[in-house]
GUKOL-681827 format. One record per residue: chain; x, y negated, z negated of N, C-alpha, C in turn; residue number from 1. Coordinates in pm, whole numbers, plus 50000, padded with zeros to 5 digits. Last residue first. Example, Ala and Ser with C-alpha at 12.3 -4.5 7.8 and 13.67 -1.06 7.14 Angstrom:
<atoms>
<atom A, <51285, 50225, 49292>, <51367, 50106, 49286>, <51290, 49997, 49213>, 2>
<atom A, <51319, 50569, 49220>, <51230, 50450, 49220>, <51320, 50330, 49220>, 1>
</atoms>
This chain:
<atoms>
<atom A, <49588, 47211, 49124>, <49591, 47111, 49041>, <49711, 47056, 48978>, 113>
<atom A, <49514, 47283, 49473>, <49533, 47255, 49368>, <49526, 47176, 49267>, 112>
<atom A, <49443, 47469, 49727>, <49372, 47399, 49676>, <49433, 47370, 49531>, 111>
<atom A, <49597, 47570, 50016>, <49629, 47538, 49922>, <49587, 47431, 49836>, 110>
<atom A, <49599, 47717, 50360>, <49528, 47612, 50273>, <49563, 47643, 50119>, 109>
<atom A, <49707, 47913, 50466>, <49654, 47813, 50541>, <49629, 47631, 50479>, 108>
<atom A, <50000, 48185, 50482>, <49888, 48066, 50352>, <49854, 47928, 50458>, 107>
<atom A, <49914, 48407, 50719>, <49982, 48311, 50697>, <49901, 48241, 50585>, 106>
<atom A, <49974, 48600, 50946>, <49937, 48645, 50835>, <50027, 48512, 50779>, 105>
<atom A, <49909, 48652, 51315>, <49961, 48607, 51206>, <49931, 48682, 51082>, 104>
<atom A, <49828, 48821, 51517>, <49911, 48865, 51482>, <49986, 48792, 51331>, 103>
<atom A, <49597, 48664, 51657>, <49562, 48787, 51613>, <49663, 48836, 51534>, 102>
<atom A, <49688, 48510, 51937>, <49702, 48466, 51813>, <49633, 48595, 51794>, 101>
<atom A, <49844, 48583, 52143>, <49872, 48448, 52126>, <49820, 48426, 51973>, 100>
<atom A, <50028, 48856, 52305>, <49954, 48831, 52256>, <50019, 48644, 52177>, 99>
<atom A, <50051, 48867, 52649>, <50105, 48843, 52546>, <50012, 48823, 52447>, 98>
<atom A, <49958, 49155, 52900>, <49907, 49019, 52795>, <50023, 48992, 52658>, 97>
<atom A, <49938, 49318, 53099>, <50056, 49227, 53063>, <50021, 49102, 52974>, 96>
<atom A, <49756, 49460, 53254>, <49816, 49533, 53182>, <49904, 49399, 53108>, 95>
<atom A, <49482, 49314, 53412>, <49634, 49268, 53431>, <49656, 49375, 53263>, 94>
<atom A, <49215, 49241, 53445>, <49249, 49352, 53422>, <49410, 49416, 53449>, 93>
<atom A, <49133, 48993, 53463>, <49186, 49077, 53565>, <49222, 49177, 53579>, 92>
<atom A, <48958, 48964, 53253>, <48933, 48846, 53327>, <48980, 48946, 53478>, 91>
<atom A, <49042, 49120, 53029>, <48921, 49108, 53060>, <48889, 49034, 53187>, 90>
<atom A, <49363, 49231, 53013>, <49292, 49132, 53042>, <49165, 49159, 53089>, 89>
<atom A, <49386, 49533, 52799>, <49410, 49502, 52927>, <49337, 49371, 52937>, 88>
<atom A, <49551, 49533, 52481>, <49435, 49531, 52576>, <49486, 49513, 52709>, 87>
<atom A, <49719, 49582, 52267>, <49770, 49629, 52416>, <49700, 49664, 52460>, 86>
<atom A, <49588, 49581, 52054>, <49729, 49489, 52043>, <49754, 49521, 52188>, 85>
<atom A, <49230, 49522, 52108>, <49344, 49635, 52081>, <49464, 49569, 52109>, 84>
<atom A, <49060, 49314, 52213>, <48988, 49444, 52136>, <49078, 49512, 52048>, 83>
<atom A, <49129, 49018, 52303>, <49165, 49113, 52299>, <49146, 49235, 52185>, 82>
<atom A, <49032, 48755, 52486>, <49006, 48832, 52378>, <49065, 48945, 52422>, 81>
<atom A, <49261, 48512, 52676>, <49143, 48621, 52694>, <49133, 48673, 52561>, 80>
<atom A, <49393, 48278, 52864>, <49363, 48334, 52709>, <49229, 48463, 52757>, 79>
<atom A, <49538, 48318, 53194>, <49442, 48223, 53114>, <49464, 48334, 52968>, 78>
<atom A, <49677, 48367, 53414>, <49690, 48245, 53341>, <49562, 48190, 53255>, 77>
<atom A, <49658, 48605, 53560>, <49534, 48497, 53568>, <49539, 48393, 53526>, 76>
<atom A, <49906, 48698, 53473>, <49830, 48714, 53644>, <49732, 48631, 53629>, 75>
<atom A, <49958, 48644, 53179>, <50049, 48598, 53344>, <50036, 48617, 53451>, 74>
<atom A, <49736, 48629, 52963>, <49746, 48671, 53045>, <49842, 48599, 53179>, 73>
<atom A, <49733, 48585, 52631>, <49814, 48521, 52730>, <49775, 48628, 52845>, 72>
<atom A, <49511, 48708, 52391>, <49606, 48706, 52433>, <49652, 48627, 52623>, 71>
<atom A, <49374, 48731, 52058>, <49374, 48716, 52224>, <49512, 48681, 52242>, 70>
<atom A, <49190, 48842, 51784>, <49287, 48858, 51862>, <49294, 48782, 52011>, 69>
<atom A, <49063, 48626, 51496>, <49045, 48703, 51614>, <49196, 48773, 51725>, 68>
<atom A, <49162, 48591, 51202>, <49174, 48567, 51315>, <49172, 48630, 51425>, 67>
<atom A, <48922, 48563, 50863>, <49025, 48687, 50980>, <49008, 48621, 51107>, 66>
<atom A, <49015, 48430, 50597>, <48986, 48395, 50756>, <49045, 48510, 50836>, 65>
<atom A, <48968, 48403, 50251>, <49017, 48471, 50362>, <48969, 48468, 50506>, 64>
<atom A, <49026, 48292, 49929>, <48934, 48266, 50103>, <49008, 48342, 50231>, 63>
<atom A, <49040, 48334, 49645>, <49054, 48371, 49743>, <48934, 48377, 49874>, 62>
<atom A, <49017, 48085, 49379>, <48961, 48154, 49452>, <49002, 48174, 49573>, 61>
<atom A, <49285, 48110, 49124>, <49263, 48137, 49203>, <49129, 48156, 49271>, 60>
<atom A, <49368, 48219, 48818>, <49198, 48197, 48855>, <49154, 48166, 49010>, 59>
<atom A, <49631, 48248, 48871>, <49503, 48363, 48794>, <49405, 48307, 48853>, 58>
<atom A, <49809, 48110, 48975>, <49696, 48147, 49054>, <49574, 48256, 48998>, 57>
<atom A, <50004, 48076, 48798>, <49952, 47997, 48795>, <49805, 47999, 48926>, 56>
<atom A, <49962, 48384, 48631>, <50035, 48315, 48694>, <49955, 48206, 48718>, 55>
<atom A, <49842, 48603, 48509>, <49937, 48490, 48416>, <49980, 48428, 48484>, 54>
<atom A, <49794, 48763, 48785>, <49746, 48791, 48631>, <49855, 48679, 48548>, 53>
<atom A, <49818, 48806, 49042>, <49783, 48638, 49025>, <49788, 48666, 48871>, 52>
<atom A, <49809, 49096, 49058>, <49950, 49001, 49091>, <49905, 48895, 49014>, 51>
<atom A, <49522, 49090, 49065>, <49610, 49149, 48912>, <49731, 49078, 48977>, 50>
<atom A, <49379, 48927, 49257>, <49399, 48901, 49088>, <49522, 48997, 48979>, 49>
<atom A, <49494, 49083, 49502>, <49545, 48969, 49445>, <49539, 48919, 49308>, 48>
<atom A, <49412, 49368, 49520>, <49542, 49371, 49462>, <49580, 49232, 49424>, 47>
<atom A, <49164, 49311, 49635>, <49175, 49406, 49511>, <49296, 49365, 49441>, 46>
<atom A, <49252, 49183, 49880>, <49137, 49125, 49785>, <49164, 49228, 49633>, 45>
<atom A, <49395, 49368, 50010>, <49457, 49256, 49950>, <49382, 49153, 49868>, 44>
<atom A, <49202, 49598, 50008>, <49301, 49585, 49957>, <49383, 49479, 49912>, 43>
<atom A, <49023, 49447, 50226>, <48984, 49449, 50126>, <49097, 49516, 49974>, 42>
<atom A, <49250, 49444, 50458>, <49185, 49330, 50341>, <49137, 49292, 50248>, 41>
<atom A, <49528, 49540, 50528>, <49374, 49573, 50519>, <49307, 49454, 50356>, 40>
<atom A, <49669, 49444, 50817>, <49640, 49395, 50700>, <49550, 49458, 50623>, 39>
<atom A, <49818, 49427, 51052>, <49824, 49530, 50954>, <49817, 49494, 50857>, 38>
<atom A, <49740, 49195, 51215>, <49854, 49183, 51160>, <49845, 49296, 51092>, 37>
<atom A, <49535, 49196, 51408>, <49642, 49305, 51398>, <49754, 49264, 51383>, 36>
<atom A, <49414, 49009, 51289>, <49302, 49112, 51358>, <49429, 49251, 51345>, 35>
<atom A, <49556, 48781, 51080>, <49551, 48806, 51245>, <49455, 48963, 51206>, 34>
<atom A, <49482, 48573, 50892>, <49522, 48713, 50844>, <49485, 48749, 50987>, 33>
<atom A, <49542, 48284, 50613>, <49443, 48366, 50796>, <49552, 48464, 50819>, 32>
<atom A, <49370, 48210, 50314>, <49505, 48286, 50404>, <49409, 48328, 50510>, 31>
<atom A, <49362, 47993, 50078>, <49300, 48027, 50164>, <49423, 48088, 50273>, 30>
<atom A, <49290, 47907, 49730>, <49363, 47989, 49825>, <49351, 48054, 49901>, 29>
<atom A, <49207, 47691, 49490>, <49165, 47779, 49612>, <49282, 47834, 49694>, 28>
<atom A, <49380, 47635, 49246>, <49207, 47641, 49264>, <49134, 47703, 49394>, 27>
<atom A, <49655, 47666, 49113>, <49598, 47697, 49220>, <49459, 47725, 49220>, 26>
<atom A, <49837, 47463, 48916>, <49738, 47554, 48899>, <49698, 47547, 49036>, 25>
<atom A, <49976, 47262, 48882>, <50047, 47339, 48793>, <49934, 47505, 48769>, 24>
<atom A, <50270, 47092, 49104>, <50111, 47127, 49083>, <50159, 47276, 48967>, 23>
<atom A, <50474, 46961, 49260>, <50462, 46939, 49121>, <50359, 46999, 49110>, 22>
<atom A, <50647, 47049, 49469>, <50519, 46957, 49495>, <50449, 46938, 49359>, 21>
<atom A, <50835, 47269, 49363>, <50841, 47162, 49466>, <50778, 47022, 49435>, 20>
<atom A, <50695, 47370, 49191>, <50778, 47367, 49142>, <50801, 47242, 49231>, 19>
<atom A, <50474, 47492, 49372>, <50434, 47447, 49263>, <50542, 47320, 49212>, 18>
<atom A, <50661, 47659, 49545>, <50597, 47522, 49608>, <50524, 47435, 49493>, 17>
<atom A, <50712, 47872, 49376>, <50867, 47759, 49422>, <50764, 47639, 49487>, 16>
<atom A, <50502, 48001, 49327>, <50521, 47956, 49212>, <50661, 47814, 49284>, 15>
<atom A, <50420, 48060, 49592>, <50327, 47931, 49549>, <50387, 47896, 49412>, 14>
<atom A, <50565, 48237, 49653>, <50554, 48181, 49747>, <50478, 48037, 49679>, 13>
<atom A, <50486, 48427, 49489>, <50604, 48373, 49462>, <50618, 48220, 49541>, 12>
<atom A, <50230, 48537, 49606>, <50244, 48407, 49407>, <50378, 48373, 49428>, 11>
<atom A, <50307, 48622, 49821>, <50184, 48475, 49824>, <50232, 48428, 49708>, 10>
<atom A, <50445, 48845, 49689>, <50556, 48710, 49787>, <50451, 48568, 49840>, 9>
<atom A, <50231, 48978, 49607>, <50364, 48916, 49536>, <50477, 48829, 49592>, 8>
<atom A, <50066, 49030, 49808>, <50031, 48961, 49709>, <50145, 48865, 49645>, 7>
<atom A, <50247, 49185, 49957>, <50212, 49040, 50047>, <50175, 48990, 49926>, 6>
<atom A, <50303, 49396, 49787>, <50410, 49312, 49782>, <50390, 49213, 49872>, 5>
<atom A, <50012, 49514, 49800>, <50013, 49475, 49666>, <50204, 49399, 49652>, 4>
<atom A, <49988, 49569, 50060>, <49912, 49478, 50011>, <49964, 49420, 49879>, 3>
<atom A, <50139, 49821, 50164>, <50194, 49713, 50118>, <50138, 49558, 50091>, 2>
<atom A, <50085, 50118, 50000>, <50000, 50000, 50000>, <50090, 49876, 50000>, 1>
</atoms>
């Protein structure tokens, strides 16, 4: 379950920006989480309060945005949705999509005190 060391590098991740930006409590915490970043979510919902346990994100509310997948197509030049990390373009059915967004896993938003 590597949900429960994304947890622990989000609190770490917020105890050095605390430290930074002076804040001494996290009130919302909002993460976008790509389609196929290998995330499972409801796992990282389970596993965040106990990480967050004495930290300055105990109370924390977790917001979570799942980001659709799509991807770059170089025969049609255009964005397209993508079902699977190695869809075929909907538009041309071009094998060769980069993917453009679906793949993050990133802190978006940071509600504090």
């Amino acid at each position: 379950m590597h949900e429960l060391s994304i947890c622990e590098s989000i609190v770490n991740t917020l105890k050095s920006q605390a430290e930074a930006h002076q804040f001494s409590r996290v009130l919302v915490l909002q993460l976008d989480i790509g389609q196929f970043a290998g995330v499972e979510i409801e796992s990282l919902r389970f596993c965040f309060p106990v990480v967050a346990l004495g930290t300055l994100a105990e109370e924390a509310e977790l917001k979570i945005n799942l980001v659709p997948g799509r991807g770059w197509c170089e025969t049609c030049q255009r964005l397209t949705d993508m079902q699977a990390r190695y869809s075929s373009c909907d538009l041309c059915g071009s094998s060769g999509l980069t993917l453009s967004t679906g793949g993050e896993m990133r802190i978006a938003e940071v509600e504090v005190e």
